[in-house]
C-alpha positions as CSV (number, residue, x, y, z in Angstrom):
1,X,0.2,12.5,-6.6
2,X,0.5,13.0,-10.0
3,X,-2.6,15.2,-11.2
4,X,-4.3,15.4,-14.7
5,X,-6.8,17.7,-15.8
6,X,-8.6,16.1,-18.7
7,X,-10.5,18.9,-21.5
8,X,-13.9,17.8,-23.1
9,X,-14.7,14.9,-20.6
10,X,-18.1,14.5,-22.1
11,X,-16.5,13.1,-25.6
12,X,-15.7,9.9,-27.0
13,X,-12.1,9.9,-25.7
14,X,-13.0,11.8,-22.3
15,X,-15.3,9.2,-21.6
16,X,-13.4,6.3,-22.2
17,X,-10.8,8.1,-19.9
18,X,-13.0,8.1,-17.6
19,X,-13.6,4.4,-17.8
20,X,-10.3,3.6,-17.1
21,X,-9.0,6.2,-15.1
22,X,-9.7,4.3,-11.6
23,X,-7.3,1.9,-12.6
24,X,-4.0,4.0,-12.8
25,X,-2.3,5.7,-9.2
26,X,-3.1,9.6,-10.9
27,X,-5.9,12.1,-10.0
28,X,-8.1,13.1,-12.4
29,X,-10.1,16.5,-12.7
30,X,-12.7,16.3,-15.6
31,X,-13.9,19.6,-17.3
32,X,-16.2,20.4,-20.2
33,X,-17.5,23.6,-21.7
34,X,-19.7,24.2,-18.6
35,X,-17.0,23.7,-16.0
36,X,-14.0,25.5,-18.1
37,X,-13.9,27.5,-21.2
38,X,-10.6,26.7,-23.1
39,X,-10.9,29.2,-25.3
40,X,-10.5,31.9,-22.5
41,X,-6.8,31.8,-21.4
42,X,-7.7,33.4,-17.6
43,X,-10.1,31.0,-16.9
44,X,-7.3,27.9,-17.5
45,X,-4.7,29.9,-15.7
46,X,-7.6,30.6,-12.7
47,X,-7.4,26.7,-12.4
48,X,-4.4,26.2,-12.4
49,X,-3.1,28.7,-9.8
50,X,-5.6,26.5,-7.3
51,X,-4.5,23.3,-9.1
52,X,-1.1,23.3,-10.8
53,X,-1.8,20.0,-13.1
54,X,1.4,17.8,-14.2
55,X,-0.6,17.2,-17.2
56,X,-3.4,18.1,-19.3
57,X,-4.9,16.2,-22.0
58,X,-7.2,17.9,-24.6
59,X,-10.3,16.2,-25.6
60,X,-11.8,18.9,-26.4
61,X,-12.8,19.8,-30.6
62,X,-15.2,20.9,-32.7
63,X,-15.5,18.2,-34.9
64,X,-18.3,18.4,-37.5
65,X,-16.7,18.0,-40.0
66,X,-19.3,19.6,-42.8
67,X,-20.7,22.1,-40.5
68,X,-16.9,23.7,-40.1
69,X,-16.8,24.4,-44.0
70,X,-19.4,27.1,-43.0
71,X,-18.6,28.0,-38.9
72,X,-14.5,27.7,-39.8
73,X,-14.3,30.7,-37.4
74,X,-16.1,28.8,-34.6
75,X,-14.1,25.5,-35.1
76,X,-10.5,27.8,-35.1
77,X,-11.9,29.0,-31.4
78,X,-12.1,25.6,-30.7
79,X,-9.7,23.5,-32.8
80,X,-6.6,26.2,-32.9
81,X,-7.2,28.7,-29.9
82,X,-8.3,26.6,-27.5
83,X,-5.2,24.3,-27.3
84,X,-3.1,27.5,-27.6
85,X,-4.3,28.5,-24.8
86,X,-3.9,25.5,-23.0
87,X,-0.2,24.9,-24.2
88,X,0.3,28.4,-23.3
89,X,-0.5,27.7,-19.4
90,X,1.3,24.6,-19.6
91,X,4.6,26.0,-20.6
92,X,3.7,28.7,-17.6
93,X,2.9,26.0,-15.1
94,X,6.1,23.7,-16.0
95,X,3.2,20.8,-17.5
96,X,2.9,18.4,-20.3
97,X,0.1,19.2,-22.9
98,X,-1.2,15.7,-24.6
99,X,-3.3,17.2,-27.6
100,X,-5.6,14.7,-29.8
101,X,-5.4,16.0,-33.5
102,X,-6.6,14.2,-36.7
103,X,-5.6,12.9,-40.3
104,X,-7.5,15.4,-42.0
105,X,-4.1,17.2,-41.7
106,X,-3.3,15.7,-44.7
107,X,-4.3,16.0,-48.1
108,X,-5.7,12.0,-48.5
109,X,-3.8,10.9,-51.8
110,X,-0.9,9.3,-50.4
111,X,-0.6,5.2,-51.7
112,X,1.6,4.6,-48.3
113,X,1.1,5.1,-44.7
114,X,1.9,8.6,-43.7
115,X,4.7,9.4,-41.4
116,X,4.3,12.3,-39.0
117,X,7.4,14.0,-41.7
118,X,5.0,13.5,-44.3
119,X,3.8,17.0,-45.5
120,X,0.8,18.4,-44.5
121,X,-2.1,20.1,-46.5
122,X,-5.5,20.0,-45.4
123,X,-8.6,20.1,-47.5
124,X,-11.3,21.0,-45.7
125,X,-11.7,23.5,-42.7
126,X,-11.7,21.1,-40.3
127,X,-8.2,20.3,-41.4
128,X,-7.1,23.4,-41.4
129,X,-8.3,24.2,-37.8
130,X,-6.7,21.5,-36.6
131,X,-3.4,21.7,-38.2
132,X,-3.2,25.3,-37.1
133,X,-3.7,24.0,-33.5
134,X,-1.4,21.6,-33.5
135,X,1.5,24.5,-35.0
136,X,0.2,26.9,-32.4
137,X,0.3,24.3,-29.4
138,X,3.7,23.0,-30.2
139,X,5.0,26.6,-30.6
140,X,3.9,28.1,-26.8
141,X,5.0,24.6,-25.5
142,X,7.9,22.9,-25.3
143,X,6.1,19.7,-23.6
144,X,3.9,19.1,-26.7
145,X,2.5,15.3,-27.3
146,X,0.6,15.7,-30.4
147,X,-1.3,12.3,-31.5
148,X,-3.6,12.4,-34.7
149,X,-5.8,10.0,-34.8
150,X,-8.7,8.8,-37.7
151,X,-12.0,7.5,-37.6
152,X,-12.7,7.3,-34.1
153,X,-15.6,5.6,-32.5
154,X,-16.6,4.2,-29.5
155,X,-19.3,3.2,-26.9
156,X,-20.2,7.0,-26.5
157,X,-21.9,9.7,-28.5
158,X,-22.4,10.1,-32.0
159,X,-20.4,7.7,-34.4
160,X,-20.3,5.6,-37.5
161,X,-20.3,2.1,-35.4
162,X,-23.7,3.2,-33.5
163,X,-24.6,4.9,-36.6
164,X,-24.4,1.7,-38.9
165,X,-26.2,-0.3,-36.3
166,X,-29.0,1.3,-35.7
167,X,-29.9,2.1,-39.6
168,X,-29.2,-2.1,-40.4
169,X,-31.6,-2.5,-38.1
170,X,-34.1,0.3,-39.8
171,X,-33.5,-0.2,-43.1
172,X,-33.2,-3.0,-46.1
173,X,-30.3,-1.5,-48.1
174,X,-27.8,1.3,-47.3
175,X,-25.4,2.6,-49.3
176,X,-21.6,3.4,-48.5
177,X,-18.4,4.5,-50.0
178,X,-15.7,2.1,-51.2
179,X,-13.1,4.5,-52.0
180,X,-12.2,5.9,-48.7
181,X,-9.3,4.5,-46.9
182,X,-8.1,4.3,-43.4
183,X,-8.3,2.6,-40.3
184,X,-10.7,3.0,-37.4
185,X,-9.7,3.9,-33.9
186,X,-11.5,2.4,-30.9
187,X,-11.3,5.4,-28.3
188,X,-10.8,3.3,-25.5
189,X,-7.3,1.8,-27.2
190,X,-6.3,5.4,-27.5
191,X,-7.2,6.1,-24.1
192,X,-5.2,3.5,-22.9
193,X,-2.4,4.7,-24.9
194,X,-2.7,8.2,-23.6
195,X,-2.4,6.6,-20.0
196,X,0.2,4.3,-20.7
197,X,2.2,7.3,-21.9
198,X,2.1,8.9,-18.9
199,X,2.5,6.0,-16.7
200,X,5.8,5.1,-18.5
201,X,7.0,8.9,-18.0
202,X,5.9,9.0,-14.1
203,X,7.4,5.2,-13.5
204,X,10.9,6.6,-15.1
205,X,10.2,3.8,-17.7
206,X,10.2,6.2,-20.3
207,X,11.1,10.2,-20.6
208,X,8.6,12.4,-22.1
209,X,9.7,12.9,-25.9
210,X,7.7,16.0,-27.3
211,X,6.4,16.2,-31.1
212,X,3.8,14.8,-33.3
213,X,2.9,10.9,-33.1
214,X,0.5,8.8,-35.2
215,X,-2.2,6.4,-33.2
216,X,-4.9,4.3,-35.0
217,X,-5.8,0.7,-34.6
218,X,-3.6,-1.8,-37.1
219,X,-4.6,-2.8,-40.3
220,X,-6.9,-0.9,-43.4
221,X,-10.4,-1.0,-44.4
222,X,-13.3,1.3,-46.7
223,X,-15.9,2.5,-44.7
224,X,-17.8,-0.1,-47.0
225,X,-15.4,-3.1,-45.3
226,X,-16.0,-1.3,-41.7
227,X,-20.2,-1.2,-42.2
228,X,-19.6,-5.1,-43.0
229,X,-17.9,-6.1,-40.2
230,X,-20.3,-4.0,-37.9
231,X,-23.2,-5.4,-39.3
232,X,-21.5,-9.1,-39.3
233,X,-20.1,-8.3,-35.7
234,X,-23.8,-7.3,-34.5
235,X,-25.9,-10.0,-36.2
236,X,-27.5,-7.6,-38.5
237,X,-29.0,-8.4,-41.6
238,X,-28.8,-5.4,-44.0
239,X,-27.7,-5.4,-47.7
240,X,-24.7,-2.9,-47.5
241,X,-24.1,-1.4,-51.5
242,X,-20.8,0.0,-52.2
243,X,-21.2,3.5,-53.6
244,X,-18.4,6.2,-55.1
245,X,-17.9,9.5,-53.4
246,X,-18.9,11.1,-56.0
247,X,-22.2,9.6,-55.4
248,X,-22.5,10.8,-51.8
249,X,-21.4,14.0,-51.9
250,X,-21.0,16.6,-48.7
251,X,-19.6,20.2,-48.2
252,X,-16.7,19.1,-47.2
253,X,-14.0,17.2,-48.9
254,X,-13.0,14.3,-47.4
255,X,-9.5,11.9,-47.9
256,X,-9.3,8.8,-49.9
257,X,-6.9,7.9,-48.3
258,X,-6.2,8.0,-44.1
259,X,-4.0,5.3,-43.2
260,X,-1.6,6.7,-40.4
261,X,1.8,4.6,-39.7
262,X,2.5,4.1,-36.2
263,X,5.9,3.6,-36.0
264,X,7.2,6.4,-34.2
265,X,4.8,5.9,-31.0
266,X,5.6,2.2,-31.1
267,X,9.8,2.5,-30.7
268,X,9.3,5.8,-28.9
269,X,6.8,4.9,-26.2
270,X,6.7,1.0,-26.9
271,X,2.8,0.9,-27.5
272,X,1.2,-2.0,-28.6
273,X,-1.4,-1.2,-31.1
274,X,-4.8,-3.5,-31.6
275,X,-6.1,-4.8,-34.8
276,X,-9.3,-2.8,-35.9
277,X,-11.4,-6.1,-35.9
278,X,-10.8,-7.3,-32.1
279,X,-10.9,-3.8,-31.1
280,X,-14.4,-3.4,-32.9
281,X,-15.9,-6.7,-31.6
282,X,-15.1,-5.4,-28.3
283,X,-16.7,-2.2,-28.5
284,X,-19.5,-3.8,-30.6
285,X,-19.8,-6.4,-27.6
286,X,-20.0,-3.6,-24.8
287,X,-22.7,-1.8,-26.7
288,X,-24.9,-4.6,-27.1
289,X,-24.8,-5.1,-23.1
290,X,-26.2,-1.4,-22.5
């Protein structure tokens, strides 16, 4: 049986993993910070001598985004040596090494979708953490699948979704940025991408085709347009004000512009991709049941 050891089980994506992981033939070993510390090499190679996993798929980050700008030594342990490690062991082990990385790779003033040959050049150190584990993952493993994602959210922890519902409900008026572009990502569509992928290897249906991909839902919103629909999708009465960055500044910078084009991962892997609104009505939906 095909085994996969999944890294940060207790986030967003690992969750949603989780959810769906009962419906696919594999074996699943879940591990957070308390069962494995990725960012010590022995302990991942201690597992795998036991468990030799066919793949391993990295949920694992540091992703505070404004706290990095002062820990940016804590979030390269995380963001850059952690995968490292994990690629390393991979190569070792013969595995495949599914890594989740971000758009903050890029510097945010494109006017176009960007490709995954678009240059790169973080702004913040968040970014740079990340880009540098992506390099450092690819380089010790041949059998690299880097996706970036952008503005994830989902049923789970912390995030803007359960963030805007919860202060429409508090508060009269809130006030959010306009000139930020991209695309939200419903975790659970990328977990079922990241499953898919690996179905389509295992079944022959597809061979594994290392390198960087691009995965967020379809279409392009502000974070403005994405409070609206949250608030319209929950049947919550707020008056939402669109504000400039510049009036809601934070220590780190962040992109204007984050729209990631999906080609690649569509042709190469034959993904269909969801539009942001059904995927958001769905997650909305599933909140409002808990």
């Amino acid at each position: 049986m095909t085994k996969i050891l999944i890294t940060g089980c207790n986030g967003q994506l690992g969750n949603e993993i989780r959810d769906i992981a009962d419906k696919t033939p594999f074996s699943f070993t879940y591990t957070d910070v308390a069962e494995l510390d990725i960012t010590d090499i022995n302990a991942i190679d201690s597992l795998f001598a036991v468990t030799p996993f066919d793949y391993v798929v990295n949920c694992a980050a540091y992703t505070n985004v404004n706290k990095a700008e002062s820990e940016e030594d804590i979030a390269y342990k995380i963001n850059a040596v952690a995968p490292e490690n994990l690629a390393k062991v991979c190569a070792k082990y013969n595995s495949t090494f599914i890594h989740v990385s971000t758009d903050y790779v890029f510097d945010g003033n494109a006017c176009q979708p960007y490709s995954e040959s678009d240059s790169v050049c973080p702004q913040s150190a968040y970014g740079r953490t990340k880009l540098a584990g992506e390099t450092l993952a690819l380089k010790a493993c041949q059998n690299t699948i880097i996706l970036r994602t952008a503005w994830l959210y989902s049923e789970y922890g912390n995030n803007f979704v359960k963030t805007m519902m919860r202060l429409g409900t508090e508060k009269d008026e809130l006030s959010v940025v306009f000139d930020q572009v991209g695309t939200p990502t419903y975790a659970g569509d990328l977990a079922q991408t990241i499953l898919s992928i690996i179905k389509k290897i295992e079944n022959g249906d597809k061979e594994t085709v290392p390198g960087i991909y691009h995965f967020s839902n379809e279409g392009v919103c502000s974070w403005y347009d994405f409070t609206k629909e949250i608030h319209s999708l929950a049947n919550i009465t707020c008056n939402v004000r669109p504000i400039e960055s510049k009036d809601f500044p934070s220590p780190a910078k962040r992109p204007f512009y984050s729209v990631l084009n999906k080609q690649k991962i569509k042709e190469t892997y034959s993904i269909d991709v969801p539009y942001w609104k059904d995927s958001l009505a769905l997650c909305i939906k599933n909140l409002q049941k808990q």
